[in-house]
Phi, psi and omega in degrees: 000295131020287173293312167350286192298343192258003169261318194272353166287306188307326200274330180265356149339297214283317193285332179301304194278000161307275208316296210297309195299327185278344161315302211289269185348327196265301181290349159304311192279343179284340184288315169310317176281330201273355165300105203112345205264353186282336191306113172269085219291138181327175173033051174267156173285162125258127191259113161240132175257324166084015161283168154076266167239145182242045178301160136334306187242135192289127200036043181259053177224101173349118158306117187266296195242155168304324195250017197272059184308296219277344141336295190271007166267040185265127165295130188277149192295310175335324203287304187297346167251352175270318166320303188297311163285323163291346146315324184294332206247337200287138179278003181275335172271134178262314176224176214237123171231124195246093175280004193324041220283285198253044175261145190218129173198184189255153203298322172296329191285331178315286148265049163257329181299279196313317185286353171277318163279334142338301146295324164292352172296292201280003187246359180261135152242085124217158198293135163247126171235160170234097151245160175200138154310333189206130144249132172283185203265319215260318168291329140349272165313325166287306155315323202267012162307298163252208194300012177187169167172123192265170165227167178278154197290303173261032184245201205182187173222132205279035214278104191211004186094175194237112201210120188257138164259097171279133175242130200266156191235354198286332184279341170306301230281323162320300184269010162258347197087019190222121184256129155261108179263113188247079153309115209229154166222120156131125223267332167254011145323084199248002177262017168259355175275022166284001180269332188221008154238181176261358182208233163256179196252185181271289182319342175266298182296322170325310205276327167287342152254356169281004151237062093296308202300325184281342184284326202287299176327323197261000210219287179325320201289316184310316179276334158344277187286331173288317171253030197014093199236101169299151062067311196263294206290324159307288156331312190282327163309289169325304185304305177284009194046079146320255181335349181290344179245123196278005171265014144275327208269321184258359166283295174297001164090003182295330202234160181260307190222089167314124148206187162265171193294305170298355158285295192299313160322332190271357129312321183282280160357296184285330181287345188223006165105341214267147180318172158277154171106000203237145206292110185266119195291073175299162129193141190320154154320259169003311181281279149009260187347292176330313227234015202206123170233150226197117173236161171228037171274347173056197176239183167094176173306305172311137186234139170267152125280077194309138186219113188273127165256092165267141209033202184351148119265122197242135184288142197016070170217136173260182160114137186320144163069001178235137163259114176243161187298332182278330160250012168263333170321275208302334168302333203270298189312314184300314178245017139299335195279334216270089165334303187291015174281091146299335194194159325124047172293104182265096204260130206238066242199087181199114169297350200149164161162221179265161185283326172330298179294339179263321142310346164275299160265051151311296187266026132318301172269341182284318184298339210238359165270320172307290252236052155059010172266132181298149169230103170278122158258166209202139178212145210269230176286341196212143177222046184255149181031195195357330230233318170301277194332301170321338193212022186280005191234324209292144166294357174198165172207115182260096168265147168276130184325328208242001174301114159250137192251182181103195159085034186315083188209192169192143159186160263200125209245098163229136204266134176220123210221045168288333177300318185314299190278319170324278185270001186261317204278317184074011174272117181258138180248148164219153145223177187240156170216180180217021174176182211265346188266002198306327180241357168334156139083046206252144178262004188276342229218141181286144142284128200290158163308300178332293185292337164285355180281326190296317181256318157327296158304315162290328167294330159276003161293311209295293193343304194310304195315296220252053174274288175335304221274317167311307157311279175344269212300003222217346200028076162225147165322185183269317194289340187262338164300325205287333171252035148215024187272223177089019184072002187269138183260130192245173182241121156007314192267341169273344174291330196267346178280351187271338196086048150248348169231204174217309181210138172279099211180160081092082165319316182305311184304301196293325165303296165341306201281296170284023166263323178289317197269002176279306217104347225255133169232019160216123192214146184263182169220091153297123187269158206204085020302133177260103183281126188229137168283124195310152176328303178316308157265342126282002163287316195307304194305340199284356174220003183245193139277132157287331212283288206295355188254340182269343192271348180281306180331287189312338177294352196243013193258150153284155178336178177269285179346281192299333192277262226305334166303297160329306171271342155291331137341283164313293188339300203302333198260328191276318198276159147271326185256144173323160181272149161216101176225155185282154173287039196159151174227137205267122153229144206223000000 
């Protein structure tokens, strides 16, 4: 027995030590090749394109699979814009290219691009150009930031305005057998009503189109002023697709040029000297990032924490891009514990979720209020219901003009599909109970008066809470929230006239506010979540393309589309409690 055993020690002795050596071999050889690749060569292009995913916080994003490398190399906008400027002073970049052909992203982060590129316009002597075969409207705008911007000779701008398409479910839902019965407290609370109308309510088109109009305006003004543009010829563009034909796009003046791309290249060429044919040196944001170090952590003892809440809120779930009760703890306890935390920034980009969790870190941020550290909230693309509810307590709130917030309200979802298994199915049920809820709240089971009484009512205790909650962090009566709460959605600059926000501005605005109030002129900037990539992919990568190891992965993934329905399915299936969520989602 004895040898036995000293036979199965030896082989996996011998299998350890293979692996560590062909380990050990491999960081040899990467070390060997990646020698030299740090360098950034003169007269480089810094190429930006604005794909793929955009969090707030750098990998602060959701997994669709387990085998998903390109998920956690998403760059943060914040990161990307500290890049971007340190781009102005570097002498290894000679010019600047702005590809935004297909970037879709929500309007605040949009113009958090633009005015970093705005700046770097006015504090750079070097060529900024935009070119594109297509521009989307949000690539568009980015573009016109710089000092020229070409089109492809048959390509156009997708210049049309601005618009949400909701698709209703209720007659599916009908002709499968399944009634979703729906408690709402706030009379423009509209995001269940894809469940029970065929179409919007008047108060859903109302509170939507008066922001988009604040949106379309703020979007118009922008191109205004970058392309000295009138106001009616844009209008006339819109109403007509003008711009979908790019030999409008160079008559109206949207564009500098048509060209092709190895055309638009020999203009960069003649700006550095170089032959035609000869070979021009990109690099990427991503690359840039590799090859260029850079912090924004500042000095001294003392510290802010910047704490990002991005996507969803979900009730008992972890994970990059979701706020959960569970992992806000834990960000808040670290920094209850970190002596050097003077202030606080509640960096906010969120539609929403349940109400539990966002009454839980609430009383989170109340805590970490008692025990005298200032909390400045900063709100991204989205601060609405649950995402509002959450930071609604902060001692100042800094919203970006184009945030959209609001949307105080709550409501309640239940599926009820007994027609489904009875008559579509022919599964028929009977029970015993022994009270009256015993078997309740079954989606198999007609929901009883009781039990609609039931949810009702809690969903207007939550509405109540979070009136309350609002009056508090806001020092406003219960009666002046109630009347303009109703679930109704404001855009940042009606919000701060309502008194739902304070200043209009900035993550950067907002640490500034809170340093001031901290006291503090030498400050450290601690980040929240703290996202680290596994070892493990970073090994891979260190030898692989990451691009082509996520499209081989992804293949074995379902669609985006189907994922995002499953979760929401799940969301829905999960909560016990009102909802506090926007009806939409913005991409621009």
């Amino acid at each position: 027995m004895g040898s036995f055993f000293k036979s199965v020690f030896s082989s996996c002795l011998g299998t350890i030590l293979a692996f560590f050596f062909c380990f050990l071999v491999l960081m040899i050889i990467g070390t060997i090749s990646g020698m030299g690749k740090n360098n950034i060569e003169s007269n480089s292009v810094l190429l930006l394109d604005f794909q793929g995913l955009l969090p707030e916080k750098t990998n602060n994003v959701q997994s669709n699979s387990s085998f998903n490398f390109e998920t956690p190399s998403a760059m943060g906008v914040f990161e990307m814009i500290d890049y971007i400027k340190h781009a102005a002073t570097d002498d290894r970049i000679s010019q600047i290219v702005l590809k935004p052909e297909n970037s879709s992203m929500g309007f605040a982060k949009m113009i958090q691009l633009a005015d970093a590129l705005d700046t770097l316009r006015e504090k750079c002597d070097k060529p900024i150009y935009a070119y594109g075969d297509f521009y989307t409207q949000s690539g568009y705008l980015l573009s016109s930031e710089a000092d020229s911007v070409f089109l492809n000779p048959e390509g156009g701008i997708d210049f049309r305005g601005f618009g949400v398409s909701i698709s209703f479910a209720k007659e599916f839902l009908e002709k499968i057998g399944v009634k979703m019965n729906v408690f709402y407290a706030g009379e423009f609370k509209s995001a269940a009503e894809v469940y029970y109308r065929n179409d919007m309510s008047e108060n859903s088109k109302l509170q939507t189109r008066e922001f988009l109009s604040a949106l379309h305006d703020n979007y118009l003004d922008r191109i205004t002023e970058n392309r000295n543009l009138d106001h009616s010829i844009l209008n006339h563009a819109l109403d007509n697709y003008t711009f979908s034909n790019a030999d409008s796009t160079l008559a109206y003046g949207a564009v500098d040029g048509l060209t092709q791309w190895f055309e638009f290249e020999n203009i960069l060429r003649r700006n550095m000297d170089l032959k035609k044919g000869k070979k021009i040196n990109y690099i990427t944001i991503d690359e840039y990032k590799k090859k260029t170090s850079l912090s924004r952590k500042g000095k001294g003892k003392d510290r802010i924490a910047v704490v990002f809440a991005e996507g969803e809120i979900r009730y008992n779930q972890e994970g990059n891009g979701l706020i959960s009760e569970m992992a806000y703890h834990k960000i808040f306890d670290k920094i209850r514990k970190d002596e050097n935390v003077k202030a606080v920034v509640f960096r906010v980009s969120s539609p929403g979720g349940s109400s539990y969790t966002s009454e839980a870190i609430l009383q989170e941020v109340r805590d970490i209020q008692a025990s005298g550290i200032p909390v400045v909230a900063s709100f991204g693309n989205y601060a609405a219901s649950g995402g509002y509810y959450i930071s609604c307590s902060a001692d100042t709130i800094v919203s970006e003009a184009n945030t959209i917030t609001g949307s105080i309200g709550a409501f309640s979802v239940f599926p009820e599909a007994n027609e489904l298994f009875e008559e579509k199915l022919g599964i028929h049920i009977d029970t015993v109970k022994t009270a009256e809820y015993a078997v309740g709240f079954n989606p198999m089971l007609k929901l009883t008066e009781p039990e609609r009484r039931f949810i009702d009512k809690s969903n207007k205790r939550i509405y109540n809470t979070f009136l309350n909650r609002v009056a508090d962090g806001r020092g406003m009566t219960f009666e002046d929230v109630e009347k303009i709460a109703e679930g109704r959605v404001y855009t940042g600059e009606r919000a701060l006239e309502l008194g739902l926000v304070d200043v209009i501005g900035n993550l950067d605005n907002a640490i500034e506010i809170a340093a001031d109030m901290a006291g503090m002129e030498k400050y450290k900037i601690k980040e929240y979540p703290v996202i680290s990539t596994p070892k493990w992919i970073e090994f891979l990568e260190a030898f692989s393309d990451q691009a082509s190891l996520s499209k081989i992965f992804q293949k074995f993934t379902i669609s985006k589309e189907l994922e995002k329905l499953k979760e929401t399915v799940e969301m829905y299936k999960e909560h016990r409690v009102p909802m506090m969520l926007l009806p939409f989602e913005l991409k621009f």
